[in-house]
C-alpha positions in Angstrom: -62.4 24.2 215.5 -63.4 27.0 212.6 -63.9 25.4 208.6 -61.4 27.4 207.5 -58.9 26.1 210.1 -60.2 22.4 208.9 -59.6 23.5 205.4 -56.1 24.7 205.9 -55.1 21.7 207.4 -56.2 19.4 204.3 -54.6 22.1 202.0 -51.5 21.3 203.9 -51.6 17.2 204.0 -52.8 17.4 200.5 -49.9 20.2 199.1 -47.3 18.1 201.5 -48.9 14.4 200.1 -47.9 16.1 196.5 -44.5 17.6 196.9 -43.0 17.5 200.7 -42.7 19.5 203.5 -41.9 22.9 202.2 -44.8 22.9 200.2 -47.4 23.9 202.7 -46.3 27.2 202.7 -48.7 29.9 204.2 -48.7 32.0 200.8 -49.2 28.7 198.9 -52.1 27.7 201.5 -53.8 31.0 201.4 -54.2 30.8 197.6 -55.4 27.6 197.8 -58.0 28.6 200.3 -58.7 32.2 198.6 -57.2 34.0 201.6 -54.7 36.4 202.5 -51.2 34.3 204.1 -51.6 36.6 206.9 -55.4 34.7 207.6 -53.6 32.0 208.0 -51.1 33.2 210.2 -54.2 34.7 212.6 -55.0 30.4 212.5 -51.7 28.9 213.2 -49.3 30.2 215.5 -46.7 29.4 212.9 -45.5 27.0 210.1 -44.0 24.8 212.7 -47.2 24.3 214.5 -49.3 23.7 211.5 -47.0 21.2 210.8 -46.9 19.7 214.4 -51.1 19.7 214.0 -51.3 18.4 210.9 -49.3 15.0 212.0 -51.1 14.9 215.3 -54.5 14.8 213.1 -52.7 12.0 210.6 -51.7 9.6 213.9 -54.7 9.8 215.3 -57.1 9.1 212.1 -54.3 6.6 211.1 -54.4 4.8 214.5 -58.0 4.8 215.0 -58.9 3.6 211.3 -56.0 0.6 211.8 -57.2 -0.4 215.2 -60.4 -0.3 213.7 -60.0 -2.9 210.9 -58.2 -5.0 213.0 -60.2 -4.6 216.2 -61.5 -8.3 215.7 -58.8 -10.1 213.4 -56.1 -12.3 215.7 -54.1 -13.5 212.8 -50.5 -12.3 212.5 -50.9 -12.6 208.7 -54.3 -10.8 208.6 -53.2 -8.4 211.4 -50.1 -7.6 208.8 -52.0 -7.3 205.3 -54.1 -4.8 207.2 -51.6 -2.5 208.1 -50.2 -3.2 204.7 -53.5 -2.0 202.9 -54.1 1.3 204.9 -50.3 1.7 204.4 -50.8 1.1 200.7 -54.2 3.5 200.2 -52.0 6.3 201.3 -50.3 6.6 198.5 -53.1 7.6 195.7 -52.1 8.5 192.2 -48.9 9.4 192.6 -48.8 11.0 196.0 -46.7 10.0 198.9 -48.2 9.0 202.4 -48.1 11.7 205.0 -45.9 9.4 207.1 -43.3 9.2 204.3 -43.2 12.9 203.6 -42.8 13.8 207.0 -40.1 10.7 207.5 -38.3 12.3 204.8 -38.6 15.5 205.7 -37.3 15.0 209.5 -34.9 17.5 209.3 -37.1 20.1 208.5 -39.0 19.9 212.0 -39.0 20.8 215.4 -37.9 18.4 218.3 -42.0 18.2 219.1 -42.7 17.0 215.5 -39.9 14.9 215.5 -40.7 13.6 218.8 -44.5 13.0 217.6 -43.5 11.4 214.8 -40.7 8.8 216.6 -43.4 8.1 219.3 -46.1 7.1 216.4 -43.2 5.1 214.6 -42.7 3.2 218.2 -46.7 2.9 217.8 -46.2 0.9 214.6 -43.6 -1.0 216.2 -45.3 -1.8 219.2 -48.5 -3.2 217.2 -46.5 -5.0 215.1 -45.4 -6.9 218.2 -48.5 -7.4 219.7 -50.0 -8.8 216.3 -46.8 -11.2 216.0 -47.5 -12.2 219.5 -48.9 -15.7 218.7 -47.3 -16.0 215.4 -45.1 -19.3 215.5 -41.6 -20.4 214.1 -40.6 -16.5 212.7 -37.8 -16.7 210.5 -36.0 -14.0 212.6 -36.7 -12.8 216.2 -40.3 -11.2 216.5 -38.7 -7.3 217.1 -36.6 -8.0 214.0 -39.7 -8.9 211.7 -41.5 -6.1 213.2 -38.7 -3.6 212.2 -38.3 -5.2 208.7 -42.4 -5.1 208.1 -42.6 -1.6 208.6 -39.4 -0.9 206.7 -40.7 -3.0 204.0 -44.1 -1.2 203.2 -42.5 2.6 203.5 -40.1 1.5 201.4 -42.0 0.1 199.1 -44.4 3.0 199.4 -41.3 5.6 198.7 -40.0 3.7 195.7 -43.8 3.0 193.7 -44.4 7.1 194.6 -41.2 8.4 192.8 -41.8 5.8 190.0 -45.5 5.3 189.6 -47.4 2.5 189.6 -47.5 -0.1 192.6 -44.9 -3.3 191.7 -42.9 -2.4 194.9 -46.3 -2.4 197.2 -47.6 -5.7 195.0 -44.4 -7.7 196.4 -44.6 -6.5 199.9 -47.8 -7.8 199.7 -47.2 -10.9 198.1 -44.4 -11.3 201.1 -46.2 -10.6 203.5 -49.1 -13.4 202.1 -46.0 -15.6 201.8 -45.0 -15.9 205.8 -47.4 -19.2 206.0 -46.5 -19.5 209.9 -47.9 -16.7 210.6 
């Protein structure tokens, strides 16, 4: 893959992480980059597909950084403040997490992005399960604690990133810490 098709891709996550979708805009990329928009066309095949390829690269660093950290941790609780920490480095200085912007965003994208995105959101979901595998006495079913642990942090994510600071992220934490059984 060429540089400057590496460095149009992090002009995009970084102009999306700022703002949203619309954002990463091919005139708005190719100043950013010091290139004509039409350059950018001759790279991506359109917006769409930048935007497909940008959250293909984001599951896959995203995945393999998570499975990484956790690769030889079997507690639930330890499992969970993992996820909760990459989760929570996403959003830097005021900046929303990829996942959130394109979450948010959902009804800006094409069935393959919106598939991509559902099928890394099952992901979640599905290691969430696994982790809470040999987690006893859950104060709700294991799929419903999975569900509300993931709603939890992107919410909490959302709300610090329109407000600043990181209170909402601090008590997700501090929840998460607080489910002893686990």
């Amino acid at each position: 893959m060429s540089e400057t098709r590496d460095q149009l891709k992090q002009i995009a996550a970084t102009q999306i992480r700022q703002k949203n979708l619309a954002a990463a805009s091919f005139r708005e990329m190719g100043k950013a980059a010091g290139i004509k928009s039409s350059s950018v066309h001759y790279h991506f095949k359109s917006r769409d597909a930048l935007l497909l390829e940008v959250l293909q690269d984001y599951i896959v660093q995203f995945s393999a950084e998570l499975d990484s950290r956790t690769e030889d941790i079997s507690s639930p609780r330890q499992r969970m403040l993992c996820l909760f920490d990459l989760c929570s480095e996403e959003v830097i200085e005021g900046q929303q997490s990829l996942l959130l912007a394109y979450i948010a965003g959902r009804h800006e994208l094409t069935d393959a992005s919106r598939e991509a995105l559902s099928g890394f959101l099952e992901y979640l979901y599905q290691w969430l399960l696994e982790s809470l595998t040999s987690a006893r006495f859950l104060p709700v079913p294991r799929e419903s604690l999975a569900r509300v642990i993931v709603a939890a942090i992107e919410g909490a994510a959302l709300a610090d990133c329109g407000r600043g600071g990181n209170d909402h992220l601090t008590t997700v934490r501090e929840w998460i810490t607080s489910l002893t059984r686990l």
